[in-house]
C-alpha positions in Angstrom: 112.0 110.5 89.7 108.7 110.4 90.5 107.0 108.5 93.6 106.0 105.7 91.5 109.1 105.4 90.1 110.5 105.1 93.9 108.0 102.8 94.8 109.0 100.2 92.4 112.8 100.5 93.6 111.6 100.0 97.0 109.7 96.8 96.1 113.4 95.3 94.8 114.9 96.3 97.7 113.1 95.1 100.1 111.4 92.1 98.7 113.6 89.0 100.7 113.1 91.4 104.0 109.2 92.8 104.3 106.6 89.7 103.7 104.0 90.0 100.8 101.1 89.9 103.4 97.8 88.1 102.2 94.7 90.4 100.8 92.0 87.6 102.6 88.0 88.3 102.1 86.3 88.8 105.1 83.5 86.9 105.1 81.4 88.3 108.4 82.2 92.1 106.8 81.2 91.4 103.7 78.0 90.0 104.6 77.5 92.8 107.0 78.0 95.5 104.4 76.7 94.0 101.4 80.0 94.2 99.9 83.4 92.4 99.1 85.5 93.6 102.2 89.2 92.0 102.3 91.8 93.1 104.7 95.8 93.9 103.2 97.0 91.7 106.4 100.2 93.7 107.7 99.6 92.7 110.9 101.7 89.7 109.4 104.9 91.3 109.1 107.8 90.1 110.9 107.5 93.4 113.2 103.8 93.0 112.8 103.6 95.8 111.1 103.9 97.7 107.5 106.4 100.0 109.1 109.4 97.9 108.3 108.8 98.6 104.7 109.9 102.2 104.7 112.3 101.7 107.6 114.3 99.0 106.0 113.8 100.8 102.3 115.1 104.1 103.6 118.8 102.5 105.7 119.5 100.0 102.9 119.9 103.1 100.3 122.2 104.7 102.9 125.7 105.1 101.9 128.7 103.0 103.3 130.0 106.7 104.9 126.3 107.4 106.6 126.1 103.7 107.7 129.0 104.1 109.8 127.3 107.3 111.6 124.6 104.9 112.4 121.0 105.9 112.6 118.2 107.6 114.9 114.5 107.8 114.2 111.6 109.1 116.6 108.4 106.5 117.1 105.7 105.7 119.2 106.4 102.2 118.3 106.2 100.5 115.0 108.4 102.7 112.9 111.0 102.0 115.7 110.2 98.0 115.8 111.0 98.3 111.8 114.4 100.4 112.1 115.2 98.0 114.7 114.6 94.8 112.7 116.7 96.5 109.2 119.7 97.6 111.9 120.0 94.2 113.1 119.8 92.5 109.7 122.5 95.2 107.9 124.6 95.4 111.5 123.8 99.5 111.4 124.1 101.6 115.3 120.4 102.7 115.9 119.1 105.0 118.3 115.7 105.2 119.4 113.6 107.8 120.8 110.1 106.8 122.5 107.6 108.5 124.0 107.6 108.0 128.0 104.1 106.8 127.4 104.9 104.2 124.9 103.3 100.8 125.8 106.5 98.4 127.6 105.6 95.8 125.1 106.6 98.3 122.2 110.2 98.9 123.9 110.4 95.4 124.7 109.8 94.6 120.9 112.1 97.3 119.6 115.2 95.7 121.9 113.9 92.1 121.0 113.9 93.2 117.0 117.5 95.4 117.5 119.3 93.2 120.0 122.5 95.1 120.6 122.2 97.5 118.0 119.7 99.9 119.5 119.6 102.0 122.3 116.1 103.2 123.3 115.7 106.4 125.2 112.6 107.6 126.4 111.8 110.8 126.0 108.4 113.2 126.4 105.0 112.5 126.3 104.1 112.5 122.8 105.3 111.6 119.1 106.3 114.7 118.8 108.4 115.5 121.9 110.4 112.8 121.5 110.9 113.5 118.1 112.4 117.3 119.0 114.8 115.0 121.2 115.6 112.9 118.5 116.5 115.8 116.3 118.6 117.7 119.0 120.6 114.6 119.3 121.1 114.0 115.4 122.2 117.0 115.7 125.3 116.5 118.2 126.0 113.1 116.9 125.7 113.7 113.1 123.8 110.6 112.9 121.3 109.9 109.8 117.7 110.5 111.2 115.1 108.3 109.8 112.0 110.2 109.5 108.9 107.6 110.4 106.6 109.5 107.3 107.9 112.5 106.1 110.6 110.7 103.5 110.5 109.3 99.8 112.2 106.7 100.0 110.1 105.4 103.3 107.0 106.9 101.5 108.2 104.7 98.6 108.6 101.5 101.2 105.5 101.7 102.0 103.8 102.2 98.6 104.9 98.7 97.8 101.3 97.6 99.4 99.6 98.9 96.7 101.9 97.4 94.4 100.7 94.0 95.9 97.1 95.1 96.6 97.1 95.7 92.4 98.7 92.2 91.9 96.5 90.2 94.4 93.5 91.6 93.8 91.2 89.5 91.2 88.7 92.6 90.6 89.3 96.3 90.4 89.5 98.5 93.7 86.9 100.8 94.1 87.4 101.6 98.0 90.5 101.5 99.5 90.6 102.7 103.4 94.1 103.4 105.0 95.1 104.5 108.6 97.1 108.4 108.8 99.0 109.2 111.5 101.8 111.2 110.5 100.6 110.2 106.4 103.4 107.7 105.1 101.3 105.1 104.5 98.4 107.3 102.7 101.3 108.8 100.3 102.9 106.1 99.1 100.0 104.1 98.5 97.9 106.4 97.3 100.5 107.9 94.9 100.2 104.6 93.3 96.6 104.3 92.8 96.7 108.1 91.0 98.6 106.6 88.8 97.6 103.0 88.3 94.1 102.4 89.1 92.8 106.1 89.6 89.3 105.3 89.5 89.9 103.6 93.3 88.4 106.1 95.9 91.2 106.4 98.7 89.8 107.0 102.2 92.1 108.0 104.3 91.2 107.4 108.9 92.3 109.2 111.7 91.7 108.4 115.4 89.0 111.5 116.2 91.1 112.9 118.8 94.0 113.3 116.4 92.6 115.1 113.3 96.3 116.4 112.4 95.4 115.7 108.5 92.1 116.6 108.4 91.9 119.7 110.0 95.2 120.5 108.0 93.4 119.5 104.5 90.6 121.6 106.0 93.0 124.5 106.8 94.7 124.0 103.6 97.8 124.7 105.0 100.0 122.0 107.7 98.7 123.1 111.2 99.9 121.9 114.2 96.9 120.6 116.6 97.5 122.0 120.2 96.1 118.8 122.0 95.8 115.5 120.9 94.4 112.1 122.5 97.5 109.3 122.5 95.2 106.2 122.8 95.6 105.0 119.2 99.6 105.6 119.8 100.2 104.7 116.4 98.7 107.1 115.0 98.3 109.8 117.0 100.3 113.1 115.7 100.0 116.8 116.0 101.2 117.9 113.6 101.6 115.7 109.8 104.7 115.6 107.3 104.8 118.3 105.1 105.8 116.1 101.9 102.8 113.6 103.0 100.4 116.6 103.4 101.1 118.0 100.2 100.0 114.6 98.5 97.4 113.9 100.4 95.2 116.9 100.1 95.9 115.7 96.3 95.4 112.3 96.7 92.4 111.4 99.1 88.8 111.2 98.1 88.0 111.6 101.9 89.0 111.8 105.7 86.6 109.6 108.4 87.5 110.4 112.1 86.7 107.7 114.2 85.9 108.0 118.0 88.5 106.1 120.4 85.4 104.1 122.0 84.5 103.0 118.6 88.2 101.4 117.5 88.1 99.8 120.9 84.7 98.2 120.1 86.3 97.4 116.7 89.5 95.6 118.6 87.2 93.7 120.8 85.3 92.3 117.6 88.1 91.5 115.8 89.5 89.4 118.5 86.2 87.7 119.7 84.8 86.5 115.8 88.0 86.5 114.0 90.7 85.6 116.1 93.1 88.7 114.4 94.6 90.5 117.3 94.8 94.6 116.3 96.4 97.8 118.1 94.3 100.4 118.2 95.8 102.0 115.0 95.1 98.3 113.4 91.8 98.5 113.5 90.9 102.4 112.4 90.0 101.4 108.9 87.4 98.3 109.9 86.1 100.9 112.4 85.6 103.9 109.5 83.4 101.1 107.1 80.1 102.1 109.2 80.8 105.8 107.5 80.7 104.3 104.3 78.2 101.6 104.4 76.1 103.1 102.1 78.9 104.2 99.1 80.5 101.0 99.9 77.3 98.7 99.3 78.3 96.2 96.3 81.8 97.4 95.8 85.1 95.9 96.3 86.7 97.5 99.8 89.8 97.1 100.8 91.1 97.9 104.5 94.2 98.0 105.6 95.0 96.6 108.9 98.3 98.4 109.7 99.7 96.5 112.6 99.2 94.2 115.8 101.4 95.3 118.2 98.8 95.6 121.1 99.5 95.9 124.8 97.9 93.4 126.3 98.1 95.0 129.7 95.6 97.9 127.7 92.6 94.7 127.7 91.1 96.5 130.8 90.8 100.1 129.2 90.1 98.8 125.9 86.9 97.1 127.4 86.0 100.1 129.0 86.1 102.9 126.1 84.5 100.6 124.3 81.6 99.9 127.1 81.2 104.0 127.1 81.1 104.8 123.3 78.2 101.3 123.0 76.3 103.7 125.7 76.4 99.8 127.8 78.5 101.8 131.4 77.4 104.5 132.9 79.0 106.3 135.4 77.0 108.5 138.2 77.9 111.1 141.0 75.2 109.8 143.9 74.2 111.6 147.5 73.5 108.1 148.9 71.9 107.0 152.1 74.3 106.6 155.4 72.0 103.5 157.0 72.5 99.8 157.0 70.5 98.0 153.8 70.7 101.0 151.8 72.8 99.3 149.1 70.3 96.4 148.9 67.3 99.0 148.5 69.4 100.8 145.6 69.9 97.2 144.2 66.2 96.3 144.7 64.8 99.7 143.6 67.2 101.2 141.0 68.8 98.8 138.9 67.0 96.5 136.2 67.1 92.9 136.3 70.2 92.7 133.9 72.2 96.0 135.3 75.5 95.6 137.2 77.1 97.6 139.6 80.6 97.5 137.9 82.3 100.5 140.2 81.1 101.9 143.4 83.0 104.0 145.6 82.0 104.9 148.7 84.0 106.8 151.9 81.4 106.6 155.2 81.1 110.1 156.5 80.1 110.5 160.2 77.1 112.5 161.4 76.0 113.0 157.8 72.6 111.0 156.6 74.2 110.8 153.2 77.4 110.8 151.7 78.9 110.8 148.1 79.1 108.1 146.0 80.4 106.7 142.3 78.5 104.4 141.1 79.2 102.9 137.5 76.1 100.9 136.2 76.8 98.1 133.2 74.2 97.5 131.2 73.3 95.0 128.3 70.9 97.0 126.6 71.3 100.9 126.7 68.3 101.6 126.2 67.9 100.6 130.1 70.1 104.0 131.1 66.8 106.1 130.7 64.7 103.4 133.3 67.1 103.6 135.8 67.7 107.2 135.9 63.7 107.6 136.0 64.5 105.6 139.2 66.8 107.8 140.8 64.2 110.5 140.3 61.3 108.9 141.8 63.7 107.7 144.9 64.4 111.2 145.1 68.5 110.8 144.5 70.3 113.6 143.9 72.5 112.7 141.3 74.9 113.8 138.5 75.4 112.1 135.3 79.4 111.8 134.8 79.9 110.3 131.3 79.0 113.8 129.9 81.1 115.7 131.9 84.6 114.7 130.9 87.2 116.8 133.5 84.6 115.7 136.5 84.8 111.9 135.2 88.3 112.4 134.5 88.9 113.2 138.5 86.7 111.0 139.8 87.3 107.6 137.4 90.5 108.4 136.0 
């Protein structure tokens, strides 16, 4: 049977478990990009997340004899909140396998979901090292693995968005952007626009340190990436599914990378004017619509906001890509003065009259007249950066500029 086919199964199983989430207009996005933007709200879910659609469609079609084996899947966090949640409700064994750098309100969710019938083990640094784990231990325990993407029937779970995005919507689809990480989402859904509204462009968004679909579409062939950033954790893969890249390069009009500072800046928004808390992953697709803004001008958009489950402990770093990418921090390497007042002269002389000195580190070093120092420098107009570094020049500071130069940053910000 086809994926269509699958995808309307899934809908009848799943229907009294996975919430039909709003599609609401956006009024402030609409206006801003002159067209009719409305957000497919599965941030709503009861894991806050689309993920339970798959995860709950895939272990309800297991049989009696591989429900007794119990399950295992590999996540970064919502694909295991979602097996959790359908192991409780059919009384199913899960294991779960998380990266070691999985945000503690993710675990916390996944035992809250579960209760006592999950295990979480932590394991490796990314998606995919825990997901080796996973397999190894499939492997000893003959337990059913379920795949977070690469799977019909949880490709089929979570085609049952477009299903509703066809239903709910009062005019015809002409953009629709959805989030990839390891391309579940993008397969389902999209396999179900090909088919019933094919004149619907399907933008598929990846975090721009985790390219794993693009450069593989690029490639024309599944390539594993060598490095990836983890920030957007939920969708942030090296390497894709093999069944969801062989639709995708089919399906998809076109792939926007977004920059990590840029989704953080996206987050922020969305919290501040609408009061909708996103993860990182949640917010990709608002993020991508300044790529589009001029194919997208009078159409109706969709955007898909994929889930909320955001670490509130995060706020901190959040703020701070986002401060970078707006060009609003800037971080500098200084030879500074070793004499009382110098730090009011560099207040006086250096900075504007709406900069901030947001980090300064300074160790005293004796019998020097100057000694290093980081500086970071918040700004609320960036165009200020080049003022104050014409300062530093005439002051005669020797300085080095650090947001440019990543490893040295790295080091000496962290």
């Amino acid at each position: 049977m086809e994926l269509l086919g699958k995808v309307y199964e899934a809908r009848e199983r799943i229907k009294n478990v996975a919430l039909h989430t709003p599609l609401m207009k956006n009024e402030n996005l609409s206006e801003e990009f002159f067209a009719q933007v409305h957000l497919k709200r599965e941030d709503l879910q009861p894991v806050r997340s689309y993920k339970l659609r798959g995860a709950y469609n895939k272990i309800v079609s297991l049989t009696d004899q591989e429900k007794t084996k119990g399950v295992v899947c590999a996540s970064a966090g919502n694909h295991a909140q979602g097996v959790a949640y359908a192991c409780y409700k059919l009384n199913i064994k899960a294991t779960i396998f998380m990266p070691v750098t999985t945000p503690p309100q993710k675990t916390k969710q996944v035992k809250l979901f579960g209760k006592d019938k999950v295990e979480v083990i932590l394991k490796g640094d990314t998606f995919d090292e825990a997901y080796e784990e996973a397999m190894l231990f499939c492997k000893a325990s003959k337990a059913i693995f379920i795949h977070p993407f690469d799977d019909e029937k949880v490709m089929a779970g979570q085609g049952t968005i477009a299903l509703e995005l066809l239903e709910d919507s009062s005019s015809p689809i002409d953009y629709l952007f959805v989030p990839i990480g390891g391309g579940g989402l993008a397969a389902g859904v999209s396999s179900v626009f090909k088919k019933l509204s094919p004149h619907t462009k399907i933008i598929g968004v990846e975090p721009e340190g985790a390219p794993s679909m693009k450069n593989s579409i690029q490639k024309g062939v599944n390539t594993t990436l060598e490095d990836i950033d983890k920030f957007v954790d939920g969708a942030s893969v090296k390497r894709v599914g093999e069944k969801t890249f062989e639709i995708c390069k089919n399906n998809l009009e076109d792939i926007i990378l977004v920059p990590e500072g840029k989704i953080c800046t996206t987050i922020l928004r969305l919290y501040n004017e609408e009061a909708i808390v996103v993860e990182p992953a949640g917010a990709l697709t608002i993020a991508a619509l300044d790529f589009y803004k001029d194919q997208i001008k009078g159409k109706n958009v969709v955007c898909v906001i994929s889930g909320s489950n955001n670490d509130i402990t995060r706020t901190e770093e959040i703020k701070e890509r986002s401060l970078l990418y707006e060009g609003l921090k800037h971080y500098f390497l200084l030879n500074f003065p070793q004499r009382p007042g110098a730090l009011k002269e560099f207040v006086n002389d250096i900075l504007g009259p709406n900069d901030d000195i947001a980090y300064f580190q300074y160790s005293k070093k004796n019998n020097r007249e100057t000694g290093p120092v980081v500086v970071g420098i918040e700004l609320q107009n960036k165009a200020d950066l080049s003022g104050i570094e014409a300062n530093l020049k005439a002051k005669k500071f020797t300085y080095q500029y650090l947001n440019g130069n990543r490893d040295l940053f790295t080091h000496l910000i962290g």
